[in-house]
C-alpha positions in Angstrom: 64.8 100.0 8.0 66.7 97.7 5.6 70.7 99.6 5.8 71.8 97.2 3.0 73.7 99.3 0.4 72.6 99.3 -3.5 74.7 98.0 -6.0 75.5 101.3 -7.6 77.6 99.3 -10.1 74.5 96.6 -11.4 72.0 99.1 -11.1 74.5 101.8 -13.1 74.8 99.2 -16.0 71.5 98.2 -16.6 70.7 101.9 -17.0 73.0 101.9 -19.3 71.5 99.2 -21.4 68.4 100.3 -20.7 69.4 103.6 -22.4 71.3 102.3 -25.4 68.4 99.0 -26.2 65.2 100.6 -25.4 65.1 104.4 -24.8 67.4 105.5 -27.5 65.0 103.6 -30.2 62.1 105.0 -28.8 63.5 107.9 -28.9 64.3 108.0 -32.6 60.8 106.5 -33.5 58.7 108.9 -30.9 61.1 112.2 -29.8 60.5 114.0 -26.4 58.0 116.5 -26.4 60.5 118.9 -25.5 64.3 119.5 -25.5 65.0 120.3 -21.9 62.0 119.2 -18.9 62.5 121.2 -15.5 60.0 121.9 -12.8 58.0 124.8 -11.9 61.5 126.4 -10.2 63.7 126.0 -13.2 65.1 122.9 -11.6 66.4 120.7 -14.5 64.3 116.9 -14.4 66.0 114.2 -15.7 64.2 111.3 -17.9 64.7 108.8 -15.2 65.7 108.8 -11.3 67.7 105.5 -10.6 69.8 104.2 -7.3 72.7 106.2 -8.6 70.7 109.0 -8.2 71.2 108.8 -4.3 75.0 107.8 -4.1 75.9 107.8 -0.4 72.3 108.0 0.4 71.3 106.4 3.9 67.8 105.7 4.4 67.8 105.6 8.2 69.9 109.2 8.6 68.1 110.6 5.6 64.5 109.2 5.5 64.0 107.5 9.2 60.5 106.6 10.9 58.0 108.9 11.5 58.0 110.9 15.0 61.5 110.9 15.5 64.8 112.5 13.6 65.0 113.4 10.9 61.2 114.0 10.8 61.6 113.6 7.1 58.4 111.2 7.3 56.4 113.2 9.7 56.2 114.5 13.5 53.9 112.1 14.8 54.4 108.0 15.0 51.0 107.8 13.6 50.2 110.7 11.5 46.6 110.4 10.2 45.9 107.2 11.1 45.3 108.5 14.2 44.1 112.2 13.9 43.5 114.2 10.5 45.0 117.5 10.0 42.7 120.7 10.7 40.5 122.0 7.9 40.6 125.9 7.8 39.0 127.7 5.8 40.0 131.5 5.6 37.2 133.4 6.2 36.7 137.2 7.0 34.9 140.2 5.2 32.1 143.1 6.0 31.4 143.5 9.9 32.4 141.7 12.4 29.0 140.5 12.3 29.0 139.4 9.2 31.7 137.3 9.5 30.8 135.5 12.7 27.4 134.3 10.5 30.2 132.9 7.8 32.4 130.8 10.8 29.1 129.5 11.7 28.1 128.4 9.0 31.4 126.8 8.1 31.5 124.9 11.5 28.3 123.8 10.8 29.6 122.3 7.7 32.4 120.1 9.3 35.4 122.5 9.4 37.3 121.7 12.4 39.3 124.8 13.0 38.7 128.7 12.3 41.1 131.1 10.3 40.2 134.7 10.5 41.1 137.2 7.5 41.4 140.7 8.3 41.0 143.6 5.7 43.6 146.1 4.6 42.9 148.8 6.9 43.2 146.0 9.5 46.5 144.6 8.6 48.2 148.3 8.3 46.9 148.8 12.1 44.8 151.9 10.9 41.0 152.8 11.8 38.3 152.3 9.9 37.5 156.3 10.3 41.0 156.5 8.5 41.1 158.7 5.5 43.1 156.0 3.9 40.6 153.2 4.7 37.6 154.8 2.8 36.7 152.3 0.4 38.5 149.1 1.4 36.7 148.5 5.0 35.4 145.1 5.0 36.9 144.4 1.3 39.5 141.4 1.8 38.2 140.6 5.4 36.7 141.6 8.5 37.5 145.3 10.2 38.5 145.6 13.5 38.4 148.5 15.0 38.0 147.8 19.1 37.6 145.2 21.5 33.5 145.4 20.9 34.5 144.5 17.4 36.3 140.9 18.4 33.6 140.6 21.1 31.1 139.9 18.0 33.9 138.1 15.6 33.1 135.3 18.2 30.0 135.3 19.4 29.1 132.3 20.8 31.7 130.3 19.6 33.3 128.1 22.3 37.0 129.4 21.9 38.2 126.4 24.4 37.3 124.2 22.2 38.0 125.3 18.9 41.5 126.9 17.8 41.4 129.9 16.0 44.4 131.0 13.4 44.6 134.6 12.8 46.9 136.0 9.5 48.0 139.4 11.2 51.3 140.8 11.4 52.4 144.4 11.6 50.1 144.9 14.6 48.9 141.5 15.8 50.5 141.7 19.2 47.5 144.8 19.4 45.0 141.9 18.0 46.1 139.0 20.2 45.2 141.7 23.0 42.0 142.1 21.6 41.5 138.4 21.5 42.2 137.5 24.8 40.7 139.9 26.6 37.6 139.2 24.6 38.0 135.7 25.2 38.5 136.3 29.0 35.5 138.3 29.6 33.0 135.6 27.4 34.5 133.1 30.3 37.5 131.2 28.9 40.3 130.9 30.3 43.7 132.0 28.7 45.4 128.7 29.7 42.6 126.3 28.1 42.9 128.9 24.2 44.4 127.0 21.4 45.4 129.0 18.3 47.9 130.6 15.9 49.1 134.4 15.5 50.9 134.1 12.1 53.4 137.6 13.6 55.6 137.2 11.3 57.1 140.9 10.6 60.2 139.6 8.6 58.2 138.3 5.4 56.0 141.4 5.2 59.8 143.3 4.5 60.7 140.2 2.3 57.6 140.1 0.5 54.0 140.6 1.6 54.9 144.6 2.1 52.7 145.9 5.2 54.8 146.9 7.8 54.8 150.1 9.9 57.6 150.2 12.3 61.0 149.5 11.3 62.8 145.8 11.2 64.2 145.8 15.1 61.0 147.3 16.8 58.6 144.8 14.8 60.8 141.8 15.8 60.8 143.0 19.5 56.5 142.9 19.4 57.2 139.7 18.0 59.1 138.3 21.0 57.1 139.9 23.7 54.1 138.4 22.2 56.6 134.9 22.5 57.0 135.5 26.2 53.6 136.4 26.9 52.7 133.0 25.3 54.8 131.3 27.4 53.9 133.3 30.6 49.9 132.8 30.3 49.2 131.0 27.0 50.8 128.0 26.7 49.0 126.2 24.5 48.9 128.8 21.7 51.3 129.1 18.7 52.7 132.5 19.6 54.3 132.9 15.8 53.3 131.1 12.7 56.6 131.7 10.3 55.4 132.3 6.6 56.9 131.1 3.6 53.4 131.7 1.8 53.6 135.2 1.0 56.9 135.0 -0.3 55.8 132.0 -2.4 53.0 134.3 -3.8 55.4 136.7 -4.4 57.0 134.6 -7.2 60.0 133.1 -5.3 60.7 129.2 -5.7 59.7 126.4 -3.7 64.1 126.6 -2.1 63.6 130.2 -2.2 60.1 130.0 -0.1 62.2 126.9 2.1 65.3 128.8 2.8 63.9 132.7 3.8 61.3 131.1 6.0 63.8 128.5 7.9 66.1 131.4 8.0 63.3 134.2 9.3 62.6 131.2 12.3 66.3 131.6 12.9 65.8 134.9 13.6 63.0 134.8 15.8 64.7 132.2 17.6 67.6 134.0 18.2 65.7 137.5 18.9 64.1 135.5 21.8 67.0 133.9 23.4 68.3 137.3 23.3 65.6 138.5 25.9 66.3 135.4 28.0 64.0 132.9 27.4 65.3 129.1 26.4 64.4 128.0 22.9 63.1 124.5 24.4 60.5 127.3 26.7 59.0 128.4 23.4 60.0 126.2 20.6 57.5 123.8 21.2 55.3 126.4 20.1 56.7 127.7 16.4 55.1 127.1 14.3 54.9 127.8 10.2 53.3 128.2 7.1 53.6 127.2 3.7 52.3 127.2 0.1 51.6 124.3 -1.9 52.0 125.5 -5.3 51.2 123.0 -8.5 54.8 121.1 -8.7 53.1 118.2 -7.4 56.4 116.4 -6.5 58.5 119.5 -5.7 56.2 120.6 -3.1 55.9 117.6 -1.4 60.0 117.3 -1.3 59.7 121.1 0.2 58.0 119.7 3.1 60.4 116.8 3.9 63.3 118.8 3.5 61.8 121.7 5.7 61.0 119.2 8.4 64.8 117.9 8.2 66.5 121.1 8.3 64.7 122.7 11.1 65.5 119.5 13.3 69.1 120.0 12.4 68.9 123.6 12.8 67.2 123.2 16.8 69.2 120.6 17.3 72.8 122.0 16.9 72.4 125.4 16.1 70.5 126.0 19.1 71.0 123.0 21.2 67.6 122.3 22.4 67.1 119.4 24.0 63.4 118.7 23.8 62.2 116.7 21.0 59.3 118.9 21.0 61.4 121.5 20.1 63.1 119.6 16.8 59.4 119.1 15.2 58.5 121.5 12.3 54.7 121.8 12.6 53.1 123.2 9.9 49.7 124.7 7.9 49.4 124.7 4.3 47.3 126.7 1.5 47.1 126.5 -1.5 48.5 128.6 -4.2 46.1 131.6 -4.7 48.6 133.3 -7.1 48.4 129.6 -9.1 44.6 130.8 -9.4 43.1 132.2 -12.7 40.6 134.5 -13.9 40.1 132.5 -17.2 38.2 129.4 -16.8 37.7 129.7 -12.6 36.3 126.0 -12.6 39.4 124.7 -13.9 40.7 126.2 -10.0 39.2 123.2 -8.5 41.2 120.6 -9.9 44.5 122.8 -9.3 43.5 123.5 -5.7 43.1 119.4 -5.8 46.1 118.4 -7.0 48.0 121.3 -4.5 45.8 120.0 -1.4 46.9 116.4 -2.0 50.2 117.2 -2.4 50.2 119.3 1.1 48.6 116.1 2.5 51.1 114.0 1.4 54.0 115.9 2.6 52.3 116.0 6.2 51.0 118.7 7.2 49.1 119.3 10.2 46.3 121.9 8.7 45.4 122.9 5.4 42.8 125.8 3.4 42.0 125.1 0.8 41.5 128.3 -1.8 38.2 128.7 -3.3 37.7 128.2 -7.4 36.2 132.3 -6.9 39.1 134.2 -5.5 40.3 135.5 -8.5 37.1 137.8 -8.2 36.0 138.3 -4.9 36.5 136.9 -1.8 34.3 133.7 -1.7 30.3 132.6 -1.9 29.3 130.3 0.7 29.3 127.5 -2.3 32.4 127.9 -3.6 34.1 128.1 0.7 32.0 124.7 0.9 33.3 123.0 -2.8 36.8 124.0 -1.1 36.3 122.4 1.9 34.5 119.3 0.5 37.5 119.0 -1.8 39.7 118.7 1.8 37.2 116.2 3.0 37.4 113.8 0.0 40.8 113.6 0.1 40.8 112.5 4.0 37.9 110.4 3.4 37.7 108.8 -0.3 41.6 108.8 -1.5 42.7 106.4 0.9 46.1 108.6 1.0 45.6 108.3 4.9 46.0 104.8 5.3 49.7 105.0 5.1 52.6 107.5 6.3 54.6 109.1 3.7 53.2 106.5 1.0 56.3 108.8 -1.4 59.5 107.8 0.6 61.9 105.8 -1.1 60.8 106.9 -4.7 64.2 107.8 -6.4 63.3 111.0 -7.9 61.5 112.4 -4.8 64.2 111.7 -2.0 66.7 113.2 -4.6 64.7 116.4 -5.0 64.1 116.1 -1.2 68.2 116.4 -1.2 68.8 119.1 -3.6 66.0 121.3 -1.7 67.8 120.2 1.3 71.6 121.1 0.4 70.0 124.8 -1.4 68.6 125.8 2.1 72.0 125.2 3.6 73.5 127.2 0.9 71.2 130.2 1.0 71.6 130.4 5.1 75.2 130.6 4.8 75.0 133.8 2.0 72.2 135.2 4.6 74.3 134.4 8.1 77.4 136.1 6.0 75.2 139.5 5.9 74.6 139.2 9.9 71.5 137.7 9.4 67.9 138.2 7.9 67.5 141.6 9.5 70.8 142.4 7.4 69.9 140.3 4.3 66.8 142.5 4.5 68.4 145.9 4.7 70.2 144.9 1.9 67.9 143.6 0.0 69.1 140.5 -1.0 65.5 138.2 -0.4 63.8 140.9 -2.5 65.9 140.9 -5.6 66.2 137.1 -5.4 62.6 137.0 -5.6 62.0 139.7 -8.0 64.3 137.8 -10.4 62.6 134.2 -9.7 59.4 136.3 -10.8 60.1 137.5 -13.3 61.8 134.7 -14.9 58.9 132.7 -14.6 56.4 135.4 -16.2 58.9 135.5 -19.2 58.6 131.5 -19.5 54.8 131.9 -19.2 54.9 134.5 -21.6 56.8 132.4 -24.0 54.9 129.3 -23.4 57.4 127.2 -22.0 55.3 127.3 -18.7 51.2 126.1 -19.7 48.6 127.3 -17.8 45.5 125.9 -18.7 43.1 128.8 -20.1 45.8 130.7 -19.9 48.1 130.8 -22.7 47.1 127.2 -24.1 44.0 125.6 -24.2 41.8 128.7 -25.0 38.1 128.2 -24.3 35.7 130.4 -26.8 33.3 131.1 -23.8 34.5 131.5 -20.1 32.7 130.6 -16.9 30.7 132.8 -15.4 30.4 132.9 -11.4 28.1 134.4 -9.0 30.6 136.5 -6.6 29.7 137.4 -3.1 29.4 141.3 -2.8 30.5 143.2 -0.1 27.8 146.3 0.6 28.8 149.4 0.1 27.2 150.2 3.5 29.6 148.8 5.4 32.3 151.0 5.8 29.4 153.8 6.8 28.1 150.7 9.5 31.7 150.2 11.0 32.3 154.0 11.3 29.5 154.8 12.7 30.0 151.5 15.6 33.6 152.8 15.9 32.4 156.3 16.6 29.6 154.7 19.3 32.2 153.3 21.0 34.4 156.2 21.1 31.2 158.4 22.5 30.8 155.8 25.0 34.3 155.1 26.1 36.4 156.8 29.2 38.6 159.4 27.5 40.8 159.7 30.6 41.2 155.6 31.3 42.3 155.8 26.9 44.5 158.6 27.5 46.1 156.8 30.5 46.4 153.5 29.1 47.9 154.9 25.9 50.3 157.1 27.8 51.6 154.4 29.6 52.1 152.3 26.7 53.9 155.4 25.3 56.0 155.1 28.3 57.0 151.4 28.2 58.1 151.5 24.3 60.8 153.6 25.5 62.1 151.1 27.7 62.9 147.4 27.2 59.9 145.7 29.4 57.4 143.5 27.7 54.5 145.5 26.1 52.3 142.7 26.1 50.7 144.2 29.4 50.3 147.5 28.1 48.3 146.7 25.0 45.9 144.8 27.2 45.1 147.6 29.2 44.9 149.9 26.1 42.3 147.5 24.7 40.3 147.0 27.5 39.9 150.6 27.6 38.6 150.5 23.9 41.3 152.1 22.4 41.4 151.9 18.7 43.6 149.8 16.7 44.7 153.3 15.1 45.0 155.2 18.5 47.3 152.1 19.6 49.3 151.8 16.4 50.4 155.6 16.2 51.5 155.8 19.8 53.9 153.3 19.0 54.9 155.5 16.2 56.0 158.3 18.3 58.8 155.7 20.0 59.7 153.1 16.9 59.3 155.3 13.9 57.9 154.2 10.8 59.7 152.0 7.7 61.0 153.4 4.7 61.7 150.6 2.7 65.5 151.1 0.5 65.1 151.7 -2.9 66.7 148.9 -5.2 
């Protein structure tokens, strides 16, 4: 990579000139639109990026080659030129059943990976015979109630050869269980799975709200399902660290870069803690973020994220593995960018989000469906999403290249700011003792609850457009077919749930559950105990509330 320095002087005065001969006329003749420009994070944007722009900037410590440090360009040497990222599709709703007919028929449309989306009842580790649950079984995603469930999620689907990402947190150590054990008695082996548990705990306290136990038990399910991973699953991603929840929460792109760097610091740490070696289970981290509709800032999000976490493996942690240094990463796009109002204009903001998560590197992507707003999506608008993922890797021609963006002035110097405002929020967040302590005291909540709101005011004003929205009114708005979820299926899940229950030893549950009971109390790794528990058929619920009686439940502090 060419080292020789810029001229900061030339290039300084014929800005200059530029500014007094040809910009300030046009100025006069043709004003800006608009007083002040800033991106979507408040971020002020100036009329034009120039050398000066990045004084003391060195392209081989700060941009480099792809596959080695800083990673700004990418993990791999080759990056799509010689394998495309995954296309998953979230999918999930009604039965299990149900949804097993929807991952085959996206498979059989070319998507290369699955994503499983669980429903509320689900996520909060309750039963679908719950009194809480009546009416939102099945709603947002599939219910899973016992193994029999997860048995039919994937019914003949060859899990060797397919990964399979699963967006579970509060109790996904329990669904993990569930998976493998279903996996292991269709005939795969555990060593051969490839996959994602997203587990990330911290973010549901952050942002994403459902939790059940408090901060210090949740993290220590976290890293026995890390262990475990290492132990028997070596090939899955044992954590997937989300920034996208925050991001929907109405945080910033730094604010969405810095708590989810910070929340991999945790984990990190929580895990050496037990004993293992951060180059035993780095490899395997794994994260998740949003690409919102700041075409440029997003794409800078994922340089910078991908520089700092080297940094942050490589010193704060010393690993030694290169493995260990890479940030791998899936994107989605922004469902909260998503509108109600003119749904088909969705499309072309899911385009322009997708393109800039492909840009920045990412190694799988979903792509949100024009009907979300609604309902959860029709088989057409899950295949116009996933067409619009195959048209970029296939017609743009953005593939040809690595990292076509590097060396554009205004990019690398947003890459920089995001950069150097990561840095500063982890020193605020190490000051508090870390993100558990961050959390208690609620400082990632009120930051994002201000971003939020800030940005609703500017929407409300008008500074921020969205299309439909508040400019661009359209007399008549789009009407959708939306899928509908029948009402029948809550009274079909309780009545498999209570088939299995009839069916079931109640000694081997009460055993299994007792044990479990038992081992909470102590330090040793639960992953065991949930396994047996599950392949007893204990519930989800059952499970979930004997961890209560040990851990306690979370109260989140009023602020």
């Amino acid at each position: 990579m060419d080292k020789t320095p810029i001229n900061l002087t030339s290039s300084s005065n014929s800005k200059r000139r530029w500014e007094k001969t040809v910009l300030g006329p046009a100025n006069k003749r043709v004003p800006p639109r608009q007083e002040n420009f800033e991106n979507i994070s408040g971020y002020p944007i100036k009329t034009l990026y120039s050398p000066e722009d990045l004084e003391n900037f060195d392209p081989s410590k700060d941009i480099g080659y792809p596959g080695e440090l800083p990673f700004t360009r990418g993990i791999h040497p080759n990056m799509y030129r010689s394998r495309l990222w995954t296309m998953r599709q979230f999918s999930g709703f009604g039965t299990a059943s149900d949804t097993n007919q929807r991952f085959h028929y996206l498979l059989n449309q070319g998507q290369t990976g699955l994503s499983v989306a669980f429903d509320l009842p689900t996520l909060m580790g309750l039963d679908s015979d719950h009194i809480t649950s009546n009416g939102e079984i099945g709603k947002c995603g599939v219910a899973i109630d016992t193994l029999a469930d997860m048995e039919i999620l994937f019914k003949n689907i060859d899990l060797e050869k397919i990964s399979t990402s699963m967006t579970i947190n509060c109790p996904a150590a329990i669904i993990w269980a569930m998976y493998l054990v279903s996996a292991e008695k269709h005939g795969f082996q555990w060593k051969k799975l490839r996959g994602t548990l997203q587990n990330d705990i911290l973010k549901e306290y952050i942002a994403q709200k459902e939790w059940i136990y408090p901060p210090k038990p949740s993290v220590r399910l976290v890293t026995d399902s890390i262990e475990f991973a290492v132990r028997h699953v070596p090939q899955w991603n044992s954590i997937s660290i989300s920034g996208y929840h925050i991001r929907e929460a109405g945080s910033t792109a730094l604010q969405e870069l810095a708590f989810t760097l910070r929340n991999g610091i945790e984990y990190v740490e929580a895990a050496r803690n037990i004993g293992l070696s951060p180059d035993d289970f780095a490899p395997r981290i794994s994260f998740f973020f949003n690409a919102h509709n700041d075409f440029f800032e997003e794409i800078a999000k994922y340089r910078a994220a991908r520089k700092v976490w080297a940094k942050v493996m490589k010193e704060r942690f010393d690993c030694k593995d290169p493995r260990s240094w890479m940030l791998r990463f899936h994107t989605q796009t922004a469902g909260c960018s998503l509108t109600a109002q003119q749904p088909l204009n969705n499309i072309v903001r899911t385009s322009i989000q997708a393109l800039a998560a492909v840009l920045g590197g990412t190694q799988s992507l979903h792509t949100n469906s024009m009907d979300e707003t609604f309902a959860l999506p029709t088989e057409q608008a899950a295949t116009t999403a996933l067409r619009t993922q195959q048209i970029i890797a296939t017609e743009s021609e953005v593939t040809n290249t690595i990292d076509p963006m590097a060396g554009s002035y205004f990019l690398e110097k947003l890459t920089l700011e995001l950069e150097k405002g990561c840095w500063n929020y982890f020193k605020k967040i190490d000051s508090m003792g870390g993100m558990i302590g961050a959390i208690d005291r609620c400082y990632p909540q009120k930051e994002i609850q201000e971003s939020a709101y800030h940005y609703q005011q500017a929407v409300e004003r008008g500074e921020k457009v969205i299309v439909g929205v508040n400019q661009f009114l359209g007399e008549y708005e789009n009407q959708l077919e939306t899928l509908s979820i029948d009402s029948n299926v809550g009274k079909k899940q309780i009545a498999n749930l209570n088939q299995i229950k009839a069916t079931r030893n109640p000694q081997l549950v009460k055993k299994t559950l007792f044990d479990l009971q038992q081992a909470a109390a102590s330090s040793t790794n639960l992953m065991p105990f949930l396994l047996n528990c599950v392949k007893a058929y204990a519930t989800l619920g059952e499970i979930c509330e004997e961890l209560k009686t040990v851990f306690g439940i979370y109260h989140e502090p009023i602020f």
